[in-house]
N, C-alpha and C positions, 0 to 999 in steps of 0.2 A: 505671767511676766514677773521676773526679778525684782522686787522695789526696793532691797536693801541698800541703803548707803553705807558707804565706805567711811569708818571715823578714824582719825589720824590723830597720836599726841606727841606732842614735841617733849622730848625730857630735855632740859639744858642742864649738860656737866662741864660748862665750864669751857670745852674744848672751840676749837676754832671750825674745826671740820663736824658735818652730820651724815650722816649713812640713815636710808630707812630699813629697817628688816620687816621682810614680806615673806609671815610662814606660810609652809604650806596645808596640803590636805588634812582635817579635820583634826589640824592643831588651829592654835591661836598666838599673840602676840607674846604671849606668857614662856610659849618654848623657848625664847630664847633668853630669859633669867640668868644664866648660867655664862652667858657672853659676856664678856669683858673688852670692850674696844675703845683705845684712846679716842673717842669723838662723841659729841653730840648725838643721842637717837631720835629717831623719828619711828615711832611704831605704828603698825598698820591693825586696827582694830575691828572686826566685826567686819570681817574680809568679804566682800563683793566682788568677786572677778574679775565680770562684765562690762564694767562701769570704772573699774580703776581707775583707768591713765586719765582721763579726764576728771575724775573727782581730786586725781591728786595734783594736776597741773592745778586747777584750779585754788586747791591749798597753798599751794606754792606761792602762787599769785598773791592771793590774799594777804600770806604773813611775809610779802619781799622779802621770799628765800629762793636766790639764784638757780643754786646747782647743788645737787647731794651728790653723795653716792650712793649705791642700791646694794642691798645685800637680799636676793631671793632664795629659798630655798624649795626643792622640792615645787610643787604648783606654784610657789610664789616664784620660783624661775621663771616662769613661764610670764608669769603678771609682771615681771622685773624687766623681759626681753622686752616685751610688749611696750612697756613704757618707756626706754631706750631706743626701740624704732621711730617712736610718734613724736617724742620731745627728748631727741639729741643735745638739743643745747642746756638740757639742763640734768645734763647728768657728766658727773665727774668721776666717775668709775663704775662700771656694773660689774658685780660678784655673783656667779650663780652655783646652788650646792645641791650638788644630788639633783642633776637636773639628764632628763634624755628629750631628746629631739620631738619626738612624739610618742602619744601611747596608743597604743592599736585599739582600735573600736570592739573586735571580740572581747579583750580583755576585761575591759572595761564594764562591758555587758555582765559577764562574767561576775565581776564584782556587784554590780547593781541587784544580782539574785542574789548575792550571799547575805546584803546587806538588808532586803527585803524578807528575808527568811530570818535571819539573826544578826539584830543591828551591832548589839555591843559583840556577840560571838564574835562577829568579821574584825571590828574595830581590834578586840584585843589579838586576835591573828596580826592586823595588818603593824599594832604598835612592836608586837613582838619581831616580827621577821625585820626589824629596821634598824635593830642589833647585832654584832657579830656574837660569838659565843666570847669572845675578849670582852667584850660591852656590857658583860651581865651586872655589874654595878652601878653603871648607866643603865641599862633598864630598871634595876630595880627601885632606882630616883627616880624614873620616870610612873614607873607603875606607882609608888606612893603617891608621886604628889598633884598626875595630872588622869589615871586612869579613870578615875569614878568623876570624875570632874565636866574632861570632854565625853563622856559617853551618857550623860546627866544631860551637857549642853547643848550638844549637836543632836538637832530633828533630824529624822530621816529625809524628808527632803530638802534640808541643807546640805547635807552631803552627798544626795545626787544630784544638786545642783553644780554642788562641785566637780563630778562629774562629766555632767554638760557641756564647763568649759573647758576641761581635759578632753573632751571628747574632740572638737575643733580645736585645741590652740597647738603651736607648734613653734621650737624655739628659730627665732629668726633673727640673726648677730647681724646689728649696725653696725660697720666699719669706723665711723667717726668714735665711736667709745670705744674707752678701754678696758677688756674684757678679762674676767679669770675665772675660770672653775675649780670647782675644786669636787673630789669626787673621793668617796671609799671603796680601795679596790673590794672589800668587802659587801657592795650594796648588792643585795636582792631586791630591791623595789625597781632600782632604776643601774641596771646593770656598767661596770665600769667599759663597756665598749661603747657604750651610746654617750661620754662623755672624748671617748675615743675619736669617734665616726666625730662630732664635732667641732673637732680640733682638725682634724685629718682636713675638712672643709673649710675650716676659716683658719690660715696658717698662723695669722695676725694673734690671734686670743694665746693667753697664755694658761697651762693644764697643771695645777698640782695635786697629785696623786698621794692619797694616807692608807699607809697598812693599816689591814685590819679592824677599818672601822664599815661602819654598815651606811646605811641611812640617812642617823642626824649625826655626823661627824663632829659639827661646833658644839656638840655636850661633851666632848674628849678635851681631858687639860692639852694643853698648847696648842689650840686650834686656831689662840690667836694670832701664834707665834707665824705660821703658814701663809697669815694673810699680809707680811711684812712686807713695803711694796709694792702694796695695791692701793692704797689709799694716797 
């Protein structure tokens, strides 16, 4: 059984509006340093999956904070939809990045022996392909300041716990929220059709699409500029 809790920190900058950013697979809240968003953050700490939506409603509760909005990325899409289904009313925009509908259980598998064979091997695989060959100075920020870090912090089965719940989860868009993706036609993790096929099914949500970026798109300058209109 899972026993990790979910830890949430409120930064207050002042703004009127909060957004939470929920990274994904074996990153942490730190990936997104690099984000610049006119609002209040709410960051999601020592990521629990399983247990989100309800450890965060209940945050919510606690410090009478109404309604955010959601910025997921990657697996935190998935954690981002999830909680947008269950408590509609307290979400005022969900944002999801680099996200596809579901990941196929081969694959998956697939990863689970690379990761059993060579933990940090697969890791530095998986951080590299999540850049375009444009990105290599965003990788190479990334390989200084978070490589030896996350592959230090994450146990191997934290991260095929992670796993687990990519293994079942799958994105499912509430109509009452208002919805945007954003996608790099560049991703190889999570291919620009499967943000495609998404849209194609919920005509409602709105798709913006960035050349040449991979994976973690909101490390690219003006990533904030894209999300103009969603908040």
């Amino acid at each position: 059984m899972n026993c990790q809790k979910n830890e949430f920190e409120f930064l207050n900058r002042g703004k009127k509006d909060t957004i939470l950013l929920i990274p994904g697979w074996a990153t942490d809240g730190k990936i997104f340093s690099r984000l610049e968003l006119d609002v209040n953050y709410l960051l999601a700490h020592t990521l629990a999956p399983h247990n989100f939506s309800e450890e965060l409603n209940a945050f919510l509760h606690k410090n009478a904070v109404n309604k955010i909005s959601l910025l997921g990325w990657s697996m935190g899409g998935f954690i981002a939809a999830d909680f947008a289904k269950r408590y509609p009313q307290r979400v005022k925009n969900l944002i999801l990045v680099s996200v596809r509908k579901k990941y196929d259980t081969a694959g998956l598998n697939e990863v689970r022996g690379y990761l059993k064979k060579n933990k940090n091997g697969y890791l530095y695989r998986f951080y590299r392909s999540s850049f375009t060959k444009t990105e290599e100075e965003n990788f190479r920020w990334f390989k200084k300041t978070f490589f030896k870090q996350y592959t230090t912090a994450f146990s191997l089965d934290f991260l095929l716990s992670g796993l687990d719940y990519l293994a079942q989860a799958q994105i499912i868009l509430p109509d009452a929220v208002k919805t945007t993706l954003v996608h790099g036609i560049g991703d190889m993790i999570a291919p620009i059709a499967e943000a495609s096929a998404l849209k194609a099914a919920n005509p409602h949500i709105n798709l913006i699409t960035l050349d040449n970026a991979g994976h973690m798109p909101f490390l690219r300058p003006g990533f904030k500029d894209c999300l103009a209109g969603t908040q």
